[in-house]
Each structure stands twice: as C-alpha cells, then as structure tokens.
C-alpha positions in Angstrom: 36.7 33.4 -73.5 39.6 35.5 -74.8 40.2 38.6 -72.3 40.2 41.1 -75.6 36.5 40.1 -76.2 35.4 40.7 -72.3 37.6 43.6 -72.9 35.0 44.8 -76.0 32.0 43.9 -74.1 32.7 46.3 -71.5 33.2 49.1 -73.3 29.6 49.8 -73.7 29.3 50.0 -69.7 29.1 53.4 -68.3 30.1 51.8 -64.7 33.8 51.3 -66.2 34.5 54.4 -68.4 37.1 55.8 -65.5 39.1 52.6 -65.5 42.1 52.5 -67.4 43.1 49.6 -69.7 45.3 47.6 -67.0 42.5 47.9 -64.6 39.5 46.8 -67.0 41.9 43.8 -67.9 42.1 42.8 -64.8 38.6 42.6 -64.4 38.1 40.7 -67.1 40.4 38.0 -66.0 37.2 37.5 -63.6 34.5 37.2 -65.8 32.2 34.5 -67.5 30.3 35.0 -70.1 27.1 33.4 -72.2 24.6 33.6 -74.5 21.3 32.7 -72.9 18.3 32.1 -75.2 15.2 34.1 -75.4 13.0 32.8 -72.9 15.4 31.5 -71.1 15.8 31.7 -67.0 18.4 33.2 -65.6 19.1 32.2 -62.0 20.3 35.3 -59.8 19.2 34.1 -56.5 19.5 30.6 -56.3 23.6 30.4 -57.3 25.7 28.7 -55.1 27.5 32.4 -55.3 25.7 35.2 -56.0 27.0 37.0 -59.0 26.7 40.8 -60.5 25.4 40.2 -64.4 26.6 42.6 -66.9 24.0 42.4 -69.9 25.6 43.6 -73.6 22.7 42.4 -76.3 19.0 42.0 -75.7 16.5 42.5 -72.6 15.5 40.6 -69.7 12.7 41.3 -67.0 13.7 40.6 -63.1 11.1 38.6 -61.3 10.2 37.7 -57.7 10.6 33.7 -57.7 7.9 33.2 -55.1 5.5 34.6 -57.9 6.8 35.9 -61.0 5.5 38.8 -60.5 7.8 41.6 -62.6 9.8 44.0 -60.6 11.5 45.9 -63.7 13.1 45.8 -67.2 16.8 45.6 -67.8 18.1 46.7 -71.4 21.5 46.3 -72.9 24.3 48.4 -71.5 23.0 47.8 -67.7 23.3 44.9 -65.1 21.3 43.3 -62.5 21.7 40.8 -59.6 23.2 44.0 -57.6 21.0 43.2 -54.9 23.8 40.3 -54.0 25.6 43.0 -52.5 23.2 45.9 -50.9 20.0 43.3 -49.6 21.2 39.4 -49.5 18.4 38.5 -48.4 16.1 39.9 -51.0 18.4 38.7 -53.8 17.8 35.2 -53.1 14.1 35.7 -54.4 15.2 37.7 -57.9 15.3 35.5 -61.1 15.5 36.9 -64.9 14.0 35.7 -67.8 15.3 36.6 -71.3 12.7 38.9 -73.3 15.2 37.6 -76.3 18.4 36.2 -77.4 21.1 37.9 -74.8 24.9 38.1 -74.3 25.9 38.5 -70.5 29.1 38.6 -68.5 28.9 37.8 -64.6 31.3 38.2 -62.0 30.9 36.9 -58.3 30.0 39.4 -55.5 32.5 38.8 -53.0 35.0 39.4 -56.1 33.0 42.6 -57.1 32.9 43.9 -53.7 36.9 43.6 -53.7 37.2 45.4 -56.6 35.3 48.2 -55.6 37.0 48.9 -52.6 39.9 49.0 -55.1 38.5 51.2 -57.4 36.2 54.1 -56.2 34.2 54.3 -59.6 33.2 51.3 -59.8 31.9 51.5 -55.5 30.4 54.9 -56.6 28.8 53.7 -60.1 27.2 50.9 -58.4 25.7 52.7 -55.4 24.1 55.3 -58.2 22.3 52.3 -60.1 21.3 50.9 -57.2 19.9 54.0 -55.7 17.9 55.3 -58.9 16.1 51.7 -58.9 15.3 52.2 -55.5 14.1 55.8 -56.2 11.6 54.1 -59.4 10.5 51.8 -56.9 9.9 54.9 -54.7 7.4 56.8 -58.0 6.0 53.3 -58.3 4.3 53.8 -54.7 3.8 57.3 -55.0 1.6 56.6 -58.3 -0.3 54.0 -56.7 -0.9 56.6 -54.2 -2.1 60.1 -56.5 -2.3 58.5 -59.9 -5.5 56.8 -61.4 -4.3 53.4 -63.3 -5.2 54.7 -66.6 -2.3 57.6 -65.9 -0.5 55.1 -64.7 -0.7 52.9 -67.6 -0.3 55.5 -70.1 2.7 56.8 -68.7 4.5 54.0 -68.0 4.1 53.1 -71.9 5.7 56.3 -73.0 8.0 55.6 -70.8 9.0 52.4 -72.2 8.8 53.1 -75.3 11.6 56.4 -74.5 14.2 53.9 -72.8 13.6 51.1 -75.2 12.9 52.2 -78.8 14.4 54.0 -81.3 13.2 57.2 -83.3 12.0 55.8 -87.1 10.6 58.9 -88.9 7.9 60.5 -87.0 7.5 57.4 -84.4 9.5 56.1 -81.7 9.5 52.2 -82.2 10.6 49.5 -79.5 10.1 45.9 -79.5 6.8 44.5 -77.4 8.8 42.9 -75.2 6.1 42.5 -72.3 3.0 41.2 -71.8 -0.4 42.6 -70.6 0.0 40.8 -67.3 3.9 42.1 -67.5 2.4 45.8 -67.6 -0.4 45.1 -65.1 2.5 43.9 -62.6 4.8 46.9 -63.4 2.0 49.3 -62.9 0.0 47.8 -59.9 -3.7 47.4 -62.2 -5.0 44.4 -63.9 -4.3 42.7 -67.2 -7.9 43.7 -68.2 -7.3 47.2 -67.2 -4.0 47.4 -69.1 -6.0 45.7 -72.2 -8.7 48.5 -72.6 -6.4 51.4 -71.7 -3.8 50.1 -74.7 -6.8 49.6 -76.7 -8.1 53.5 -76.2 -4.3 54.9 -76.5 -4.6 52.8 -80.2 -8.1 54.0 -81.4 -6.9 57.4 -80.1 -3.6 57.0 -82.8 -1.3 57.9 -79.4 0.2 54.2 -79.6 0.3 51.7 -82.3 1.3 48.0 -81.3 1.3 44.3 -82.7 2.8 41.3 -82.1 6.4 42.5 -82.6 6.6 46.4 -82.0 5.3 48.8 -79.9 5.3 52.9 -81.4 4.7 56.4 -79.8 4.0 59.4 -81.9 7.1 62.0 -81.9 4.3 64.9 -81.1 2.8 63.4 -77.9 6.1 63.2 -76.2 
C-alpha cells in the first residue's frame, strides 16, 4: 500500500495530529493495512508479534479468547491491541471481531514502542487512551457496586448511543451493533435482564430499536 494512502488514513487519528509530515511518513513506511470483513476475527493476542491496530471505518468489539465475553467497543478513529505494550500478559487473551466491514492499519509493538521514545506525543497519547480505558473499567466496578442493573443498563445505552450515533432530527441514531448477551457482558446482568429493561425503555418511547438501528430521544439526554 502506497505511503500517501497510510498517510490519509492517519489523519483522522487524534494520537498523530502533533507530528509533522516527515515524521507521519515515516511511520507509515511501517504499516500494514486491510480490510477485514464484518464478522470477521481479528487476532490481537495470538500473533507471532503483537501489533498496535489503528481502526479507520467501521466497529469491532474486544473479547477475552478464553470466553468471549465483551470487554468494550472500539469505533472508527481509535485503536486497540495497546495492551501489547502496558500488560503482555493480558494481551495474549484479547481478540476482535468485526461488528462490520472495517479498514485497519497495524504496526508491531517493539516498532511502536521505538517510535514513541522518539516522539513524546505519540508516548503521551498512548498512555492517555490507555489510562481512560482503565478508568471505564474502574465505573464498570463501581456500578456493579452502587448501581441496580436496570441503571446500569439504561445508562450504558445512552451512552452508546452518544459515542456511536449521529443526531437525525429530534433522535440520536447509531447502528445496533451488539447483541443482548453483548450488553449483558458490558454491563455485568443477564441477557434476559437486558431484554425486559430494553423492552420497558421502548414501551416508555425513551429508545426505539430494530434489527439495524438503535435511537435515543434528543430530550432525555
């Protein structure tokens, strides 16, 4: 893949606006990059050499591989697999599994971890995305602790819906990327739990959902 299109795919990447031009080239000299279809699996852990994945289009969901249980969501404009670098131990039990079609670039860690002890932003940018997933992981456990699951379930779905949709007249609309279970995982209750709280939010007109998208009304949030 020509440099100039590695070049355009990391533009969108708030880890690499304070590199210049020479810098980001260089980078790209060091990067693959794929299309992976939806549903496709996404080996992070079980590489040869673990890499840092760089996602441009679509969504996946980063699973344990000893159960598949979901850990969180990763949408466009974000990476994953940084756990290569801050817990190798850990990383070697991540996988991802395309929500839909997807356009990634990857680089290998010992490579990344040269280039940010060449480039301070990019050491510093990292340690921020790593440490605000470690702080979700953090409300996670503190919800489990003081927050009943239908709060919980609730408010992770606003939630969602904020990071992931888009505002269409008086809605906020993102795609139902995740299943019942998917929730249930993300929110420590059961599939039938998440089932009749969804159910309520719809009969109470806070939500509306099918197959395809999931909404949230502009005046609840």
């Amino acid at each position: 893949m020509k440099a100039i299109t590695k070049y355009w795919f990391l533009e969108g990447f708030s880890l690499f606006q304070k590199l210049g031009m020479p810098s980001m080239m260089k980078l790209c000299d060091l990067l693959e990059m794929d299309h992976v279809d939806k549903g496709s699996i996404i080996e992070i852990g079980a590489r040869d050499k673990k890499c840092i994945f760089f996602l441009k289009n679509g969504s996946v969901k980063i699973m344990d591989s000893d159960n598949d249980i979901v850990k969180y969501v990763v949408k466009k404009g974000n990476i994953f697999g940084e756990l290569s670098i801050y817990d190798k131990d850990n990383s070697s039990k991540e996988v991802a599994l395309a929500l839909e079609d997807v356009v990634i670039c990857y680089i290998e860690s010992d490579m990344m971890e040269g280039l940010m002890e060449e480039y301070k932003s990019l050491k510093n940018g990292l340690l921020k995305i790593y440490g605000l997933r470690i702080r979700k992981l953090e409300t996670r456990l503190q919800d489990l602790l003081y927050k009943d699951s239908k709060t919980r379930i609730s408010e992770f779905i606003k939630a969602f819906i904020e990071e992931f949709g888009e505002i269409e007249n008086d809605r906020v609309v993102a795609k139902n990327l995740l299943s019942h279970k998917d929730i249930a995982n993300l929110t420590n209750t059961s599939r039938q739990t998440v089932n009749n709280v969804l159910s309520i939010m719809r009969k109470d007109k806070v939500i509306n959902y099918d197959s395809k998208c999931i909404s949230y009304s502009k005046k609840f949030i």
